[in-house]
Structures are given as structure tokens and as C-alpha cells.
N, C-alpha and C positions, 0 to 999 in steps of 0.2 A: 504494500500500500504506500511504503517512504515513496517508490520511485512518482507514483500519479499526480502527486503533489509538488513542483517544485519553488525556490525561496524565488523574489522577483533578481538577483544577482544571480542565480541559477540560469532561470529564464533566458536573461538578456546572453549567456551563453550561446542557446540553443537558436534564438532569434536569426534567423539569416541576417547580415549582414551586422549580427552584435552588435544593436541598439545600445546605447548607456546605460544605466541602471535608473538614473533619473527618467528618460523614455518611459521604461517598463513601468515606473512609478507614476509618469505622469500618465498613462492609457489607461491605470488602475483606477486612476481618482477621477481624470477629465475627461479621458476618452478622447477620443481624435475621429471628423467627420460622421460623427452622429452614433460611432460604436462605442462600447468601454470593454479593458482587458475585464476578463471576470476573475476575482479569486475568494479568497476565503480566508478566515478571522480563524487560527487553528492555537492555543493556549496563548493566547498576545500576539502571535506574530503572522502576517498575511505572507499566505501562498497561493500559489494558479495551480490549476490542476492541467495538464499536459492537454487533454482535447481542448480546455478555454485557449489555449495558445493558438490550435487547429482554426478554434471557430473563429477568432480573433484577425484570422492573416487572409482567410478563404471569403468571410462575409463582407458581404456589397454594402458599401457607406451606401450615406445619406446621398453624395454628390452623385452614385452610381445610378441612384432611383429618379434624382432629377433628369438628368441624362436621359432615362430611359424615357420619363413621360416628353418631354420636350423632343425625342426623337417620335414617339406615337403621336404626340399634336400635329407633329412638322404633318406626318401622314396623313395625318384626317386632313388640313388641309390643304396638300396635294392634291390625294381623291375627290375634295367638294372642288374644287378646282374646274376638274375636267369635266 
């Protein structure tokens, strides 16, 4: 169970391209583009669990979903268009 849990200096280990420690810290608290790291309050001290890292690098911000509808409007009108 030690390994599913990692410290956020852990984390930023495994992170591609080895974020800082303050990063890891700040996606914890602020989050970045509408996500936040997820972790967990374990006897005092906060840890991520290895899939919050997964879900964290894989899930489509906020800016991904504006994108998407402003590429669907542009369509709609295209289509009334013609």
C-alpha cells in the first residue's frame, strides 16, 4: 500500500519533465487550468496517490473544453451558413 501513495517531492520525481516541488505543491492547492493534483491528508502529512498523478496529466482542462465548444459553434455556423 507504501508504494500507491506517494510524498509530493516523490511525485515531482516521477512527473515527466521533474516539475519542482513547489509545482506539485502548487496543482495541490490551486490547480492549474481548471484541474487540481488530488491527494490526501495521511497522519499530518499530504500525499497523491499514483492514479491522481495519471488522472492529473491525461484530463482535458478547462481551456481544452472551450476549445472544443468554440470549434462546435464555429460548425453550427458554417452549416446555417450554406
Amino acid at each position: 500500500m507504501n508504494d500507491d501513495f506517494l510524498s509530493p517531492k516523490d511525485a515531482a520525481k516521477i512527473i515527466p519533465g521533474r516539475p519542482h516541488i513547489s509545482t506539485v505543491w502548487r496543482w495541490m492547492n490551486r490547480g492549474v487550468r481548471g484541474r487540481r493534483l488530488r491527494s490526501t491528508l495521511i497522519g499530518g502529512r499530504r500525499y497523491i496517490p499514483r492514479e491522481a498523478i495519471r488522472e492529473f496529466l491525461t484530463a482535458p482542462s478547462d481551456w481544452d473544453r472551450v476549445a472544443e465548444i468554440e470549434h462546435a459553434e464555429a460548425d453550427v455556423r458554417r452549416e446555417m451558413g450554406q
